[in-house]
N, C-alpha and C positions, 0 to 999 in steps of 0.2 A: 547607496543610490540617492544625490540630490534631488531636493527638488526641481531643480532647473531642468535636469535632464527629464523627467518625470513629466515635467509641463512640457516640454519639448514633443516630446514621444507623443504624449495625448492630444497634442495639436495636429502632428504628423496621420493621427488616426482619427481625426475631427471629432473627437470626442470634448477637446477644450476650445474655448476661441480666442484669441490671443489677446492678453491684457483682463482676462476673467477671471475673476477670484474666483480661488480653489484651498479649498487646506489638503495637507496630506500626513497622516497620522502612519507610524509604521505600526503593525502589527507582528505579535508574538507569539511563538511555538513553534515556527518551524527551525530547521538545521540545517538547509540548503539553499533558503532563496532570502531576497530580501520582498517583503509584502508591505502594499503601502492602503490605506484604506483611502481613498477621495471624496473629499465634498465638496459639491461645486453645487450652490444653492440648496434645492430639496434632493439633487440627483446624490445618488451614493454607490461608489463601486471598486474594485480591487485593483488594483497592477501589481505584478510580478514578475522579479527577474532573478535568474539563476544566478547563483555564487560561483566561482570557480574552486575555494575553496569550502568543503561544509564545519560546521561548526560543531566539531565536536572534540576528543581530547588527541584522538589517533591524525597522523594526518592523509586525510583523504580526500582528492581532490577528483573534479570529475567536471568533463567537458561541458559548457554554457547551453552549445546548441542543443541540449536537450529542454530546454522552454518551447522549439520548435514544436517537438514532439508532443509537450504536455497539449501544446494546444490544438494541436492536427487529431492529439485523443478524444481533446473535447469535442471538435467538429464530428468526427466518425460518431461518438457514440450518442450524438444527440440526433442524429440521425437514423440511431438501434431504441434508443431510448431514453427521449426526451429530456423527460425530469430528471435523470441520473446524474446531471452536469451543474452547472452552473453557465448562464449563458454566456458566451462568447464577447466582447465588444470588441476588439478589434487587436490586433498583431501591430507588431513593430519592430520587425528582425532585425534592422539595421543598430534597435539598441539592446536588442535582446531581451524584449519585455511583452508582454501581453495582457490587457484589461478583463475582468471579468466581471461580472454580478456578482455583488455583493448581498448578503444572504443572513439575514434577521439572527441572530441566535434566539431568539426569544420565539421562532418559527422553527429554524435551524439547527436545535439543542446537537453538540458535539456526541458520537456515541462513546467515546470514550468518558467522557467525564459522564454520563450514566454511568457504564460498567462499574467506572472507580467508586461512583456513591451506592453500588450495590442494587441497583434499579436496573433488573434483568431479565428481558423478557424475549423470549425463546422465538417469537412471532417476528422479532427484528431481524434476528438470526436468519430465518427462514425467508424474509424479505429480500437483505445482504445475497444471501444464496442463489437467490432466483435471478438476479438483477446480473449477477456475474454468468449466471447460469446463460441469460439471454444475450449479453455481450459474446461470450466465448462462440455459443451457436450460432450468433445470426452473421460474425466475421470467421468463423474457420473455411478452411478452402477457399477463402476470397484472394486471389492473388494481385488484386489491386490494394487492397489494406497489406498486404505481405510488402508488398513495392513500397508501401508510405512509410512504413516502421518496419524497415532495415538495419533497425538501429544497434544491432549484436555489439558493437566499441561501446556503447551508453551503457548497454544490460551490463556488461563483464564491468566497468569501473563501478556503473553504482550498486552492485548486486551481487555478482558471482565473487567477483574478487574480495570485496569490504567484509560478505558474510562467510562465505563457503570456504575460500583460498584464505583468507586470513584467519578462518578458524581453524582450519588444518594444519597453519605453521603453527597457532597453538598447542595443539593437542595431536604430537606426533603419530600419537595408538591407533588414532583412526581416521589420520590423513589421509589414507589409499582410498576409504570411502566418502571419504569430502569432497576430493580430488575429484574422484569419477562423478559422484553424481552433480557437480558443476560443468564436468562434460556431457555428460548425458543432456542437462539441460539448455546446455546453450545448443547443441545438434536438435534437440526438438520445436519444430515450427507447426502448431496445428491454429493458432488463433491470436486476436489482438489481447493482450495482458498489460493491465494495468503496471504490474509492479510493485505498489507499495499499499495494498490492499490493507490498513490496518485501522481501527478501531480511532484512530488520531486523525484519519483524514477519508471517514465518512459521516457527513452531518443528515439526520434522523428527519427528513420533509413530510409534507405534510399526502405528499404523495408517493413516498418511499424513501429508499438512502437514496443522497448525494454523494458522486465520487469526488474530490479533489488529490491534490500533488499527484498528478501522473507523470512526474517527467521521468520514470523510469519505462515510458510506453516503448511496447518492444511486440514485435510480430514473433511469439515464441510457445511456451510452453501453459495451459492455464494453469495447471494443477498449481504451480508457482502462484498468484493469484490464491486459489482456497489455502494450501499450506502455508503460506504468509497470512491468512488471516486469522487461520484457527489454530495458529500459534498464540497468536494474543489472546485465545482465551483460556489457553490451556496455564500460560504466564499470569494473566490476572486473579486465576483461581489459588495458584499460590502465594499473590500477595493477600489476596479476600479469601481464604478456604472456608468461612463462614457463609459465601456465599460458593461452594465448589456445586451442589448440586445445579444450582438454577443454569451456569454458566458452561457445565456440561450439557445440561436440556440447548442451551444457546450451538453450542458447538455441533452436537447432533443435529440439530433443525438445518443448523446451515450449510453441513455437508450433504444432507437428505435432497434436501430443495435444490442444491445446486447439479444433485446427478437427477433430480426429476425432469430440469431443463434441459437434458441431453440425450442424446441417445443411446442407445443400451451399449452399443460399442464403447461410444468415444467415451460415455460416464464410467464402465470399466477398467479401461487405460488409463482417465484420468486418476481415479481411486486409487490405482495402484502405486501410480507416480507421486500420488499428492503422500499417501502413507509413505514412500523413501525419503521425498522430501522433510515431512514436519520436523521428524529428530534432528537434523540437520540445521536446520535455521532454529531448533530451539538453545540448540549448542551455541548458535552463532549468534542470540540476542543474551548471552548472557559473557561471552569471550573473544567475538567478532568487532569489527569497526564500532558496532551502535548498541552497543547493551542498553538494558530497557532499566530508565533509572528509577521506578519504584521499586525492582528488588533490589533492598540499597544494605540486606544483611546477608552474610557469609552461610549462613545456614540453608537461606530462600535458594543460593546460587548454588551451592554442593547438590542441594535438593536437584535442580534440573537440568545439570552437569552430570550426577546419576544415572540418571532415566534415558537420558538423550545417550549418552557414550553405550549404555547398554543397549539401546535399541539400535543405534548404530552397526554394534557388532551383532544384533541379530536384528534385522529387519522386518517389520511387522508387515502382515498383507496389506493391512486396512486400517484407516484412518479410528474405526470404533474400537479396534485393540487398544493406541495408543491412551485415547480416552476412556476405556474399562480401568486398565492402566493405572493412569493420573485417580479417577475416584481409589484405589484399591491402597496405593502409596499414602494421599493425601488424608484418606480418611482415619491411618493407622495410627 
C-alpha cells in the first residue's frame, strides 16, 4: 500500500488536506492486511486495507471486500457496545481501505502478549465472555444485521475452507466429521460473529476488551466466536503448562460469562455447538491453513493432534469436558 494511495484515500475521507504533512509507518503482526499508523501533527490513527493474498506458507487467498464488512462490524457493534471497537473515522471503498483510532498500547496492552508472559487473570476472561455474550444477544433475530453481513463466500474462504476443509484433506480419519461440522456451521444463522475472536486481536481497555480484525464478520453461527477463542487458550496452556491452571480458571470464566449473557435456550445450543466445534479448530491450528507458531515442537503438536482426533471421534457434550480433559493430560 503506498503512500500516495494512502494520502489519496485520507483526503477522499477528509481526514488529510492536501499538501499536509503526514508520516505513515506500517505496522506489524497481522497476516492479512496491510496496517499503516498516521501522523499528521499531534492527530494519530490507523488505515487498513485487505490483502488479497494472506501471508502465510499455504497459499490462501481470500476476497478484499471483506474490509467492507470489517467496518460495517465496527459501526453495528458500536452501537451494541461502544467501547468494544475502536472508533470508526472514515471508509473509502473505492480503495479498499478504512481509518480507525489508533489506540495507546501503553492503555491498550495486547491480551495476548499477557497470556504469553504468564500474566492470567480469569476476570478478563469473564470480561471477553460477556462482551461477546452481549454482541451475540443484542443482534440475534435482527434481520436487518442478517441483510448487512450476508457474507457466507467471506466465512467459507477465510474460515470454513483454510480451517475445517483443509484440515480434513489432512487428516482423512476424521474428514467426514470436519466435513459435516463445516456444514453445519455455515447453515447456522442466529447472530452477528466476529470470526477471529483470538487473544491476538483483542486489546485489554481501560473499559473492557477491545475487538479488532473482524473482516471475517459473517451473520452466522456464535458458538464459532467462543470455540475460536477458547481454543487459544486451551493451545497457550500447552506452550505455558506452568501456567495450565490460571488459564483454565480463564477458560472457564469465559464460557460461564458468555452463557450468563444469554438465555437459557440459546446458551444451551450454543454450548453444545461450541463443544463440537473446539476439537475441530484445535486440529485445524495445528495442520490447517494457520498453525499457531508458538507450538514450534513436534511433541506440543502430537500432544493436540491426540486430543483433538480423539474427541473428534467421540464428541464431548460441553465445552468443561474438553478442559477437565486438557488439565487431566497436561498435568500427567
Amino acid at each position: 500500500m503506498a503512500d500516495a494511495e494512502i494520502r489519496a484515500a485520507l483526503e477522499r475521507m477528509g481526514l488529510l488536506r492536501p499538501g499536509e504533512p503526514a508520516r505513515f509507518r506500517p505496522l506489524a503482526g497481522g497476516v492479512s492486511s496491510d496496517i499503516r499508523r498516521v501522523e499528521v501533527g499531534d492527530r494519530r490513527f490507523c488505515v487498513k486495507r485487505a490483502l488479497p493474498r494472506l501471508r502465510v506458507a499455504a497459499d490462501w487467498r481470500a476476497p478484499v471486500e471483506r474490509n467492507r464488512f470489517e467496518a460495517a462490524w465496527m459501526r453495528t457493534v458500536a452501537a451494541i457496545l461502544p467501547d468494544a471497537v475502536p472508533e470508526l473515522l472514515g471508509e473509502d471503498r473505492e480503495a479498499g481501505l478504512f481509518a480507525m483510532a489508533w489506540l495507546d498500547p501503553a492503555r491498550f496492552p495486547l491480551w495476548k502478549a499477557e497470556l504469553m508472559a504468564g500474566r492470567i487473570d480469569p476476570e478478563v476472561g469473564a470480561a471477553v465472555g460477556a462482551a461477546l455474550a452481549r454482541i451475540h444477544r443484542e443482534s440475534a433475530g435482527r434481520t436487518d444485521i442478517a441483510r448487512r453481513f450476508a457474507s457466507d463466500r467471506l466465512f467459507h474462504a477465510l474460515r470454513l475452507e483454510p480451517y475445517l476443509e483443509a484440515t480434513a484433506r489432512a487428516h482423512p480419519a476424521v474428514a467426514d466429521r470436519l466435513l459435516r461440522l463445516a456444514e453445519i456451521t455455515a447453515a447456522t444463522r442466529r447472530a452477528l460473529v466476529h470470526g477471529d475472536v483470538s487473544p491476538k486481536n483483542i486489546l485489554l481497555g481501560p473499559a473492557g476488551p477491545v475487538f479488532l480484525d473482524a473482516e471475517c464478520a459473517w451473520y452466522g453461527d456464535p458458538a464459532f466466536d467462543l470455540a475460536f477463542c477458547l481454543n487459544h487458550l486451551l493451545l497457550k496452556a500447552v506452550h505455558r503448562p506452568d501456567r495450565l491452571l490460571p488459564l483454565l480458571a480463564c477458560f472457564e470464566a469465559l464460557l460461564h460469562a458468555h452463557a450468563a449473557g444469554l438465555d437459557r435456550i440459546a446458551a444451551e445450543e450454543t454450548a453444545a455447538r461450541t463443544a463440537a466445534l473446539l476439537p475441530a479448530l484445535l486440529l485445524a491450528r495445528i495442520d490447517g491453513k494457520s498453525p499457531v507458531e508458538y507450538l514450534d515442537r513436534e511433541e506440543q503438536r502430537d500432544f493436540v493432534r491426540g486430543i483433538a482426533i480423539r474427541l473428534l471421534r467421540e464428541p464431548p457434550a460441553r465445552a468443561e469436558a474438553i478442559a477437565a480433559l486438557w488439565r487431566r493430560e497436561l498435568a500427567a
